[in-house]
C-alpha positions as CSV (number, residue, x, y, z in Angstrom):
1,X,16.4,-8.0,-26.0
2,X,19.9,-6.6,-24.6
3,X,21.1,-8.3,-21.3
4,X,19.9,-7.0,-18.3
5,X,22.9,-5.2,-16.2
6,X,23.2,-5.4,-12.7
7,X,23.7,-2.7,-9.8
8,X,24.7,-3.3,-5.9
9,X,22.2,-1.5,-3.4
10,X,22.8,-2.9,-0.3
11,X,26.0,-3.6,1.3
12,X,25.1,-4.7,5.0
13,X,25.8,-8.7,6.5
14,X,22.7,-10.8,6.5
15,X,19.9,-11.9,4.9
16,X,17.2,-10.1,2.2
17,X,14.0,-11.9,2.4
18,X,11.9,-9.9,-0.4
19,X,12.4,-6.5,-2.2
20,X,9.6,-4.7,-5.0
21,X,9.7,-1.8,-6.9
22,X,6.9,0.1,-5.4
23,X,4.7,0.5,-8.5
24,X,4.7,4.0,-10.4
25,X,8.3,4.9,-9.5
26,X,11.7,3.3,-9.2
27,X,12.1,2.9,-5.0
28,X,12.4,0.1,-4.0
29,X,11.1,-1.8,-0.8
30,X,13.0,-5.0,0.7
31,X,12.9,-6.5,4.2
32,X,16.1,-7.8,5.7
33,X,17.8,-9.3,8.7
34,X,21.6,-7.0,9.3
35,X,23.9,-8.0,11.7
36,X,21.7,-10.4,13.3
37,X,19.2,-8.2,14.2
38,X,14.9,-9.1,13.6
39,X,13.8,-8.7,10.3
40,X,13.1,-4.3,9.2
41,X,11.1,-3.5,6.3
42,X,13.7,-1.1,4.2
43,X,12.8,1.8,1.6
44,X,15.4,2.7,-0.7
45,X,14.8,5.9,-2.6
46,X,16.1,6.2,-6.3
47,X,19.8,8.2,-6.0
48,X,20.0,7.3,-2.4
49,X,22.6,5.0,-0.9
50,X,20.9,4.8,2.5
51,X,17.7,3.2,2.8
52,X,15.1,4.6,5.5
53,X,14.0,2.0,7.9
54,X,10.1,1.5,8.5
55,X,9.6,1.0,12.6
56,X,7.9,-2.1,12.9
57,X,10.1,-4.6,13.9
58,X,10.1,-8.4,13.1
59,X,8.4,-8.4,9.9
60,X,8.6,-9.7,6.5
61,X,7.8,-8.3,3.6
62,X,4.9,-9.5,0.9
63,X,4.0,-7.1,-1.3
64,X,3.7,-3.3,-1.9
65,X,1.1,-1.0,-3.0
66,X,0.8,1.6,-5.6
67,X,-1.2,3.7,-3.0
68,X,1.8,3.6,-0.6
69,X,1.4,0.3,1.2
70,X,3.3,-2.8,2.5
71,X,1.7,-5.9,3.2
72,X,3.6,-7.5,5.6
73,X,4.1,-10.6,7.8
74,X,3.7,-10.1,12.1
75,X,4.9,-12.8,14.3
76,X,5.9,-15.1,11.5
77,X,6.5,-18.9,11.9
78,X,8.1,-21.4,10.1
79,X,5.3,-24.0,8.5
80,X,5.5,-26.7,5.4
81,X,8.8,-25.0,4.4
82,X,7.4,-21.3,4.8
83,X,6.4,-18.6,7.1
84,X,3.3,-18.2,8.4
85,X,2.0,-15.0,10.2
86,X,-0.6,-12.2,10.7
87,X,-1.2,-9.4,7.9
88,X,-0.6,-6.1,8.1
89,X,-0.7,-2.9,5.8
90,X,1.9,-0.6,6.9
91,X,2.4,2.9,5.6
92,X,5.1,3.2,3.7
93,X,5.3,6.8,4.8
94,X,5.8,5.8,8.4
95,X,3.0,5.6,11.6
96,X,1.2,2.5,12.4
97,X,-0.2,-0.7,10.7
98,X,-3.2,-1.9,9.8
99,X,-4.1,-5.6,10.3
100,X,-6.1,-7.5,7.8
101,X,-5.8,-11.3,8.8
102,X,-4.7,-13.4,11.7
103,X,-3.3,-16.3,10.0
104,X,-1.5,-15.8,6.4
105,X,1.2,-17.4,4.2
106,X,1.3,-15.1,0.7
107,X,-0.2,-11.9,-0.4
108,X,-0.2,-9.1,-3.3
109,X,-1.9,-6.1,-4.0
110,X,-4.3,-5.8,-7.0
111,X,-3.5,-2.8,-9.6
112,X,-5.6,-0.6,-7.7
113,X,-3.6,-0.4,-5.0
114,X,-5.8,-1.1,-1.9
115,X,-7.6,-4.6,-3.1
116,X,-5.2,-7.8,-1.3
117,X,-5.4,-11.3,-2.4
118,X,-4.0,-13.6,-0.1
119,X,-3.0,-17.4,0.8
120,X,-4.7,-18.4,4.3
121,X,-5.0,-21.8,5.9
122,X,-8.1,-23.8,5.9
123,X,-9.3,-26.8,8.1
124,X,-8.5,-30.4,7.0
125,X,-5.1,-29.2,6.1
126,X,-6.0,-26.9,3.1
127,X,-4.5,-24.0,1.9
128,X,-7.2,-21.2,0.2
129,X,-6.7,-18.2,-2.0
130,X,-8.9,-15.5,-1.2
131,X,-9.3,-12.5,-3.3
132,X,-10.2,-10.0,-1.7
133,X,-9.7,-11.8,1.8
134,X,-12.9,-13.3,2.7
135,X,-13.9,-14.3,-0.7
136,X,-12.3,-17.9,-2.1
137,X,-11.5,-18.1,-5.5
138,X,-9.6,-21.1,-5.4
139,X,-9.2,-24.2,-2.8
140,X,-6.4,-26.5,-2.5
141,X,-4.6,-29.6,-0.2
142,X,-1.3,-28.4,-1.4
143,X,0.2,-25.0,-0.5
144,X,0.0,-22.0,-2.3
145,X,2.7,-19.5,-3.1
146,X,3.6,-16.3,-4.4
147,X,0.1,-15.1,-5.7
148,X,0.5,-12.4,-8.1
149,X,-2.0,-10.2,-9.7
150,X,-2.0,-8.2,-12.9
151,X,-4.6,-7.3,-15.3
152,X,-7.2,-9.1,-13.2
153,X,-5.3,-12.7,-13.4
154,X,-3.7,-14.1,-10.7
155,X,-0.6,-16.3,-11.1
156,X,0.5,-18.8,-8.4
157,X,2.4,-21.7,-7.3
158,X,0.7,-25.0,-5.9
159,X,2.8,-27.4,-5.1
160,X,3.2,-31.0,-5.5
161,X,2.4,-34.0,-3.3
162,X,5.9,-34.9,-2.6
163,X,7.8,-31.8,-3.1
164,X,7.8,-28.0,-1.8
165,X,9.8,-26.7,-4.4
166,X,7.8,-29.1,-7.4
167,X,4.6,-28.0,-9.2
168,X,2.5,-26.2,-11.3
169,X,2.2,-22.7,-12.1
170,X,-1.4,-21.5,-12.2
171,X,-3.3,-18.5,-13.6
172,X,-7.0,-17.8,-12.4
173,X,-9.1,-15.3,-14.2
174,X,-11.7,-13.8,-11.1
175,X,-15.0,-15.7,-11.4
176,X,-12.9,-18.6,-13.4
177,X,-10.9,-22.1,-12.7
178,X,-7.3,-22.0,-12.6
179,X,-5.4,-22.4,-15.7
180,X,-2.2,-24.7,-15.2
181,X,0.8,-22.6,-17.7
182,X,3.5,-25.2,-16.4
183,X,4.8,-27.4,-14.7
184,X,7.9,-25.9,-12.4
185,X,10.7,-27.6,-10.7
186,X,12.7,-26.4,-7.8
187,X,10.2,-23.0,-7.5
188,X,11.4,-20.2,-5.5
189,X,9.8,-17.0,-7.0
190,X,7.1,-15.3,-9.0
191,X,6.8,-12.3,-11.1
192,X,4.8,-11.1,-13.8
193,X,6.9,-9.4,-16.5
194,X,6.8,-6.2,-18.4
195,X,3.7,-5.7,-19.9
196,X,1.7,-8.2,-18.5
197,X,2.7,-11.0,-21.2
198,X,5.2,-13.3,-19.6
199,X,5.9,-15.2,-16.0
200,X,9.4,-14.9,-15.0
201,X,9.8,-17.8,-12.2
């Protein structure tokens, strides 16, 4: 396939901590910290240069929704080299937020836009994935990252005993056990690639 070329859409000082195309067009949603300021969920409309600022105000982005939808993290921490936080669905149109669960580290939207499956702590140190929230599909002692759905699989990083960036990359049919695809080292992202054949990590 040709290379993939590369096009500059943001030009502030500070950090992006997540951006998505929001599914059936090409905007594009991103949270970021400018100038020092708490993290802003962003919108950034194809052809535009200046990208529309959602109002709620320290929060991280997770996923977006094909039904016009952020997830997003509230009052986020830092915990086992990640944030942890409440979830919220935020219009992407503007107006308030919606929460869905107190304590949170990951989440994604299903296809249909409006199903959530999520990575939630559990006692005895252990880390669950729930999909939808409230329904466990999987159960771990090591974190969870970066679930992603598509085509009714989810794909997810758990990590190692001795390292949070060592692991294996899981996929888990609904109703099935987890299948391990690889082992990963030095993880930082997840993404499921065009067509639904491929994990790009």
């Amino acid at each position: 396939p040709p290379l993939p070329s590369f096009r500059q859409l943001t030009f502030g000082r500070g950090a992006i901590d997540g951006g998505r195309f929001v599914p059936g067009s090409r905007a594009i949603v991103y949270s970021a910290r400018w100038q020092g300021n708490p993290s802003k969920v962003f919108m950034l409309r194809e052809g535009s240069l200046e990208a529309r600022a959602l109002e709620s105000e320290g929060v991280f982005l997770l996923g977006v929704s094909s039904q016009g939808g952020a997830a997003v993290l509230t009052q986020p921490n830092l915990w086992h080299g990640t944030l942890e936080g409440a979830l919220s669905v935020q219009s992407l149109a503007g107006g308030g937020a919606r929460a869905v669960v107190t304590d949170c580290f990951a989440a994604d939207f299903a296809e249909d836009g409006r199903t959530l499956c999520v990575v939630t702590p559990a006692p005895a140190a252990s880390y669950l994935l729930q999909w939808p929230p409230g329904e466990t599909v999987y159960s771990s002692k090591h974190m969870l990252r970066n679930p992603r759905i598509r085509e009714g699989l989810a794909a997810f990083f758990e990590e190692s005993d001795l390292s949070f960036s060592d692991g294996d990359l899981l996929v888990l049919a609904k109703g099935g056990p987890p299948r391990k695809v690889a082992v990963c080292k030095g993880f930082t992202a997840l993404a499921w690639g065009p067509g639904g054949k491929e994990l790009w990590v």
